[in-house]
FIKOLZA-1660 file (N, C-alpha, C; in steps of 0.1 Angstrom, whole numbers, plus 5000, padded with zeros to 4 digits):
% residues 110
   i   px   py   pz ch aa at
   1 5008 4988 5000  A  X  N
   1 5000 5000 5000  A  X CA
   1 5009 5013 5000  A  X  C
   2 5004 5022 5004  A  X  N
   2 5009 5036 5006  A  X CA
   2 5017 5036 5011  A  X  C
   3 5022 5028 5029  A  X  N
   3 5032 5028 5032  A  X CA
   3 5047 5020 5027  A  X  C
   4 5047 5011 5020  A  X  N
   4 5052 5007 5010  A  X CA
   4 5062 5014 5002  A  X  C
   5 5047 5026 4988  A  X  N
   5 5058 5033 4986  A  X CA
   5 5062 5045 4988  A  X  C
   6 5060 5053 4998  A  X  N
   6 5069 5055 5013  A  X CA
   6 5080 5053 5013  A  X  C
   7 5080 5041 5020  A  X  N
   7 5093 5032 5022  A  X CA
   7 5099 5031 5011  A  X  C
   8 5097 5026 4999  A  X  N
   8 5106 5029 4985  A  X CA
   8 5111 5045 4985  A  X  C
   9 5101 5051 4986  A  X  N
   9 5107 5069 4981  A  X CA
   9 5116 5072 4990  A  X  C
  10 5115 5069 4999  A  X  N
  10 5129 5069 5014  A  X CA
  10 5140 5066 5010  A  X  C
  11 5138 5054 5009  A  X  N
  11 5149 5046 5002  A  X CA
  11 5159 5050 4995  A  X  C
  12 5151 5050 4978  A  X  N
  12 5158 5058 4967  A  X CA
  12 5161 5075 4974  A  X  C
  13 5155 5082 4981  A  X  N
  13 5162 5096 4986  A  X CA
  13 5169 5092 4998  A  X  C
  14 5170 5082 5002  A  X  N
  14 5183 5078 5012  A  X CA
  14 5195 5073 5002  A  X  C
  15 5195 5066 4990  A  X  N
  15 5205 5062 4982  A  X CA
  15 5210 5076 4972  A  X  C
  16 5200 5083 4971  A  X  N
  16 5209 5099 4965  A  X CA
  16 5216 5104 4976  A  X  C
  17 5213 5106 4986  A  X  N
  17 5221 5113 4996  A  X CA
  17 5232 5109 4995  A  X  C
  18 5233 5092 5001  A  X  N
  18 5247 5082 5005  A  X CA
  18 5257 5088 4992  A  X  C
  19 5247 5091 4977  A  X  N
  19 5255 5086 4969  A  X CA
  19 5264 5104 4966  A  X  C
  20 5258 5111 4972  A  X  N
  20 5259 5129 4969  A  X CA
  20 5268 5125 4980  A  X  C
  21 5268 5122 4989  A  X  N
  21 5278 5120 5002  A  X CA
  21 5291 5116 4996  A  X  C
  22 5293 5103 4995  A  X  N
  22 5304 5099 4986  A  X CA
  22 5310 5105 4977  A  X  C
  23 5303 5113 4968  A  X  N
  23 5308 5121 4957  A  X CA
  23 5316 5134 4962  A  X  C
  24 5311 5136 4972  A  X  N
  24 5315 5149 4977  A  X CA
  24 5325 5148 4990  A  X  C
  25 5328 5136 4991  A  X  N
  25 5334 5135 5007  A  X CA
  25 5349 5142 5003  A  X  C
  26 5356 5143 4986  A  X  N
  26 5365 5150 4991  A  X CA
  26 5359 5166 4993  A  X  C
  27 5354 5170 4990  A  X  N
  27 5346 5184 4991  A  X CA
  27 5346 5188 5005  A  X  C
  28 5339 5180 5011  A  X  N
  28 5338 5183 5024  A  X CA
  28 5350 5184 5032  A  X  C
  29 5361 5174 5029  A  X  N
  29 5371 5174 5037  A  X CA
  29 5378 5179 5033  A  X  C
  30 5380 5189 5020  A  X  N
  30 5387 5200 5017  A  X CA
  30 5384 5213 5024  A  X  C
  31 5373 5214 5031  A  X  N
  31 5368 5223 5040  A  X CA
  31 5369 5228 5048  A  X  C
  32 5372 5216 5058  A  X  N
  32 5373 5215 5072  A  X CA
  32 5393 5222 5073  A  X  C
  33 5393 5232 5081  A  X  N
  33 5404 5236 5084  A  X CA
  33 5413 5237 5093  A  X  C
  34 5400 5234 5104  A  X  N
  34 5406 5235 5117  A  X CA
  34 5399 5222 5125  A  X  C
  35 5403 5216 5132  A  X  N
  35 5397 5209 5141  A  X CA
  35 5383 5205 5147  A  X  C
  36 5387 5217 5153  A  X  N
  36 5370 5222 5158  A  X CA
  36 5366 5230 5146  A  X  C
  37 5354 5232 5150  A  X  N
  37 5337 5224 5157  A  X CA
  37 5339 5207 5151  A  X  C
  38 5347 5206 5141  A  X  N
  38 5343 5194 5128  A  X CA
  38 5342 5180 5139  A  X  C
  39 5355 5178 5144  A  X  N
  39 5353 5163 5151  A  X CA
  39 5351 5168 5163  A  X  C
  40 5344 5177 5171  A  X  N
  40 5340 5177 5181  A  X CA
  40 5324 5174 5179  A  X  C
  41 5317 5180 5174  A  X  N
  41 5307 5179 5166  A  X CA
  41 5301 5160 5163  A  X  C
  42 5312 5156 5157  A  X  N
  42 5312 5140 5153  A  X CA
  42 5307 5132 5167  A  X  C
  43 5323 5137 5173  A  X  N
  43 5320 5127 5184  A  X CA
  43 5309 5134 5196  A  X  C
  44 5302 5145 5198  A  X  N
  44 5290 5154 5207  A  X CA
  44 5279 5141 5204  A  X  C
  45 5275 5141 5190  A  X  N
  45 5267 5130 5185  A  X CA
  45 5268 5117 5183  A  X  C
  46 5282 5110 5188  A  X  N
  46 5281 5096 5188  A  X CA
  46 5284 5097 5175  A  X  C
  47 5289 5101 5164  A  X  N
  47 5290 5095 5150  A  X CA
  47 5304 5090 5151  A  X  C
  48 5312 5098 5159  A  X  N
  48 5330 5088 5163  A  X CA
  48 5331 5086 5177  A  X  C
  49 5336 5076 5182  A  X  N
  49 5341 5070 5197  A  X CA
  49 5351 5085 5199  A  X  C
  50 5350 5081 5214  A  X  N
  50 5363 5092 5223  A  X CA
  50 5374 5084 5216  A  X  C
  51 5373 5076 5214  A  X  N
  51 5389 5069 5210  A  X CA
  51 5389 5075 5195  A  X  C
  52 5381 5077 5186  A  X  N
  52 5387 5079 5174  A  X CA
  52 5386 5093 5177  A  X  C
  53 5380 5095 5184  A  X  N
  53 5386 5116 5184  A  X CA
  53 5395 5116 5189  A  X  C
  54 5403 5112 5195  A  X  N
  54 5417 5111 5206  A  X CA
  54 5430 5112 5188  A  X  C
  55 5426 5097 5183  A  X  N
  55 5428 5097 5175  A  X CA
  55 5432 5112 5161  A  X  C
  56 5421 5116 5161  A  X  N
  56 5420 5125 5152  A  X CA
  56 5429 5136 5158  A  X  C
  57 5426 5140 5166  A  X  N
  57 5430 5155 5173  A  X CA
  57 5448 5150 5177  A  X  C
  58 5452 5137 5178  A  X  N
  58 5470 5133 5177  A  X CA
  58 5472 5136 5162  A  X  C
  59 5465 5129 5155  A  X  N
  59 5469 5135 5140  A  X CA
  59 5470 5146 5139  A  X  C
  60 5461 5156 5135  A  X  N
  60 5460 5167 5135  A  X CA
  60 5471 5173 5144  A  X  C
  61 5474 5167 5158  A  X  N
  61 5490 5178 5163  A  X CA
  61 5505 5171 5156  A  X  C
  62 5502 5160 5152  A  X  N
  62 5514 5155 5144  A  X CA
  62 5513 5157 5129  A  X  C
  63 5509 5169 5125  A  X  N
  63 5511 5174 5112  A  X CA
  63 5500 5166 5098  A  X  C
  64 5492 5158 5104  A  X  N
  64 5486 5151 5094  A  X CA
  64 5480 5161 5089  A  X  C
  65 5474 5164 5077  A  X  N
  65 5468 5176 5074  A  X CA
  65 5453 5171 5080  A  X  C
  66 5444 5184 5085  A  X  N
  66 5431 5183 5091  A  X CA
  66 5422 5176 5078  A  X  C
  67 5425 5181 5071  A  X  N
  67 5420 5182 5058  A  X CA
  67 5418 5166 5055  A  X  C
  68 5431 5158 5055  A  X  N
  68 5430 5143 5052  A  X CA
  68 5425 5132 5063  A  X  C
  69 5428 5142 5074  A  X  N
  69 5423 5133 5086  A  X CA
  69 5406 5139 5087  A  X  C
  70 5399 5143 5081  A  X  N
  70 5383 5151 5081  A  X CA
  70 5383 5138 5070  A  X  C
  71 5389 5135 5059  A  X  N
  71 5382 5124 5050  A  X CA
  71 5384 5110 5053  A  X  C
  72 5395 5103 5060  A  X  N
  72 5397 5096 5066  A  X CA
  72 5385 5090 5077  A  X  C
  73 5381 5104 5084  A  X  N
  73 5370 5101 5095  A  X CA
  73 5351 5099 5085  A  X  C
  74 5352 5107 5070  A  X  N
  74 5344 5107 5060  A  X CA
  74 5343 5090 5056  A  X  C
  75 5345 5083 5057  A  X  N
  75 5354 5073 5048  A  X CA
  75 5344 5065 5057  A  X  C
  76 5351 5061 5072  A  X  N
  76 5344 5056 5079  A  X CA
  76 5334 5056 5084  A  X  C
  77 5329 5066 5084  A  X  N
  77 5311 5073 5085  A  X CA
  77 5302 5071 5072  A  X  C
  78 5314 5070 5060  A  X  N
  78 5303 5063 5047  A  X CA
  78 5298 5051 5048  A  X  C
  79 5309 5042 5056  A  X  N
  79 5301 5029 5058  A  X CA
  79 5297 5024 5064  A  X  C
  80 5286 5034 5074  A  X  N
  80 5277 5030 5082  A  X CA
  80 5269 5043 5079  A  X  C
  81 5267 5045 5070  A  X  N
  81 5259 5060 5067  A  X CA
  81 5242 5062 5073  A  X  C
  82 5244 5076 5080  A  X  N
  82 5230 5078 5084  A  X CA
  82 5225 5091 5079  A  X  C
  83 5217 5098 5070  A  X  N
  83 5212 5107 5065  A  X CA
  83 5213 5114 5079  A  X  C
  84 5212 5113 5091  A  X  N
  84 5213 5123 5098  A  X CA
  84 5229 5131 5108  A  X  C
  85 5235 5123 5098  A  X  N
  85 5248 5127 5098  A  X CA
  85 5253 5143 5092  A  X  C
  86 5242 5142 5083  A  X  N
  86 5243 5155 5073  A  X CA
  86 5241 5170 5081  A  X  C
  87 5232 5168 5093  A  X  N
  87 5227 5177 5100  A  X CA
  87 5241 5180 5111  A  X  C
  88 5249 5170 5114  A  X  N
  88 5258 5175 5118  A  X CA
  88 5270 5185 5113  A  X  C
  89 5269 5176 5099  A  X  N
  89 5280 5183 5090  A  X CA
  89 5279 5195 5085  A  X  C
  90 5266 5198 5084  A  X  N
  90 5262 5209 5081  A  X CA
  90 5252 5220 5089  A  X  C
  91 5258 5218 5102  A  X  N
  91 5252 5229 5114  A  X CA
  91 5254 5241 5110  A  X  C
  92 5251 5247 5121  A  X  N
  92 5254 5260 5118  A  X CA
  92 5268 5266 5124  A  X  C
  93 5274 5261 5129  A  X  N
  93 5286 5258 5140  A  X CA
  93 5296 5256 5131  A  X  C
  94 5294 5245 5120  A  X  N
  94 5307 5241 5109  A  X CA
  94 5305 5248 5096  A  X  C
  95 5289 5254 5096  A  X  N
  95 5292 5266 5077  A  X CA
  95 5298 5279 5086  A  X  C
  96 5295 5281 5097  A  X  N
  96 5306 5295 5103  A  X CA
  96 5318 5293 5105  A  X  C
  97 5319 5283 5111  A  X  N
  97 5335 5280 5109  A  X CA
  97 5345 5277 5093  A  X  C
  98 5332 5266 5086  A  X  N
  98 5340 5265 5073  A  X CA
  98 5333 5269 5067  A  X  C
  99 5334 5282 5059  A  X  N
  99 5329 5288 5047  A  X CA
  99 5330 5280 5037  A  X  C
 100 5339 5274 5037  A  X  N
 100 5338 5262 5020  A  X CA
 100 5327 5254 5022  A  X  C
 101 5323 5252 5031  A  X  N
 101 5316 5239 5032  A  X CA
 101 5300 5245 5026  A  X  C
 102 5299 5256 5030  A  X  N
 102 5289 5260 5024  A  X CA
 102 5286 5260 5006  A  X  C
 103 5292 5261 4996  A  X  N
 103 5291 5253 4991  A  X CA
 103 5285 5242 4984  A  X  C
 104 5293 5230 4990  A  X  N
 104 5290 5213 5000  A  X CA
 104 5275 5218 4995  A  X  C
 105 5273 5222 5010  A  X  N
 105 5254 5222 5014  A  X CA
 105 5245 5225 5009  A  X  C
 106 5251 5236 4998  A  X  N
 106 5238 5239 4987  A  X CA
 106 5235 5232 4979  A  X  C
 107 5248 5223 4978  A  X  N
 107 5245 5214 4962  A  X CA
 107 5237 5201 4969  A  X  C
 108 5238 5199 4984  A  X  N
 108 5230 5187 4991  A  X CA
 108 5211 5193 4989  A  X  C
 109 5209 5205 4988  A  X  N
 109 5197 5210 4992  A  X CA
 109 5193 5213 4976  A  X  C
 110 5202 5211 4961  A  X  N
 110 5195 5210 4949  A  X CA
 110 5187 5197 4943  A  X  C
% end
């Protein structure tokens, strides 16, 4: 019935997202410049353990560029993707801090 296809149209607008996600994860991680808000944000929400933000934020002071360790942490959030991941990534917290990402966002909202 109706709920059905619902559930289909979900679906297929859950599989453009994942797939605008992926397309764009180097976009987004070209963005991110500084640390914060980006993996603070992740891990506030449970989207990364204290251990992989420990993780991130050692990288980031041992010169990894933020930039590659923001896609690195992309990478493994694709493969367990949740459409409401997006709401993190695109607070209002991370388009003030990263102006590039704004961008990103408008092409998620065409």
């Amino acid at each position: 019935g109706t709920a059905e296809i619902q559930n289909t149209e979900k679906q297929a607008f859950g599989e453009l997202i994942f797939k605008h996600f992926r397309k764009n994860k180097v976009e987004i991680a070209s963005a991110i410049s500084e640390p914060f808000p980006f993996f603070m944000s992740l891990r506030d929400h449970d989207f990364i353990s204290e251990q992989t933000f420990e993780a991130c934020q050692e990288a980031c002071k041992d010169r990894v560029s933020v930039k590659k360790e923001a896609y690195e942490v992309l990478s493994k959030l694709e493969k367990t993707f949740d459409p409401s991941l997006l709401k993190v990534l695109f607070s209002r917290a991370n388009l003030m801090a990263y102006p590039d990402l704004y961008e990103v966002y408008r092409s998620f909202s065409d």
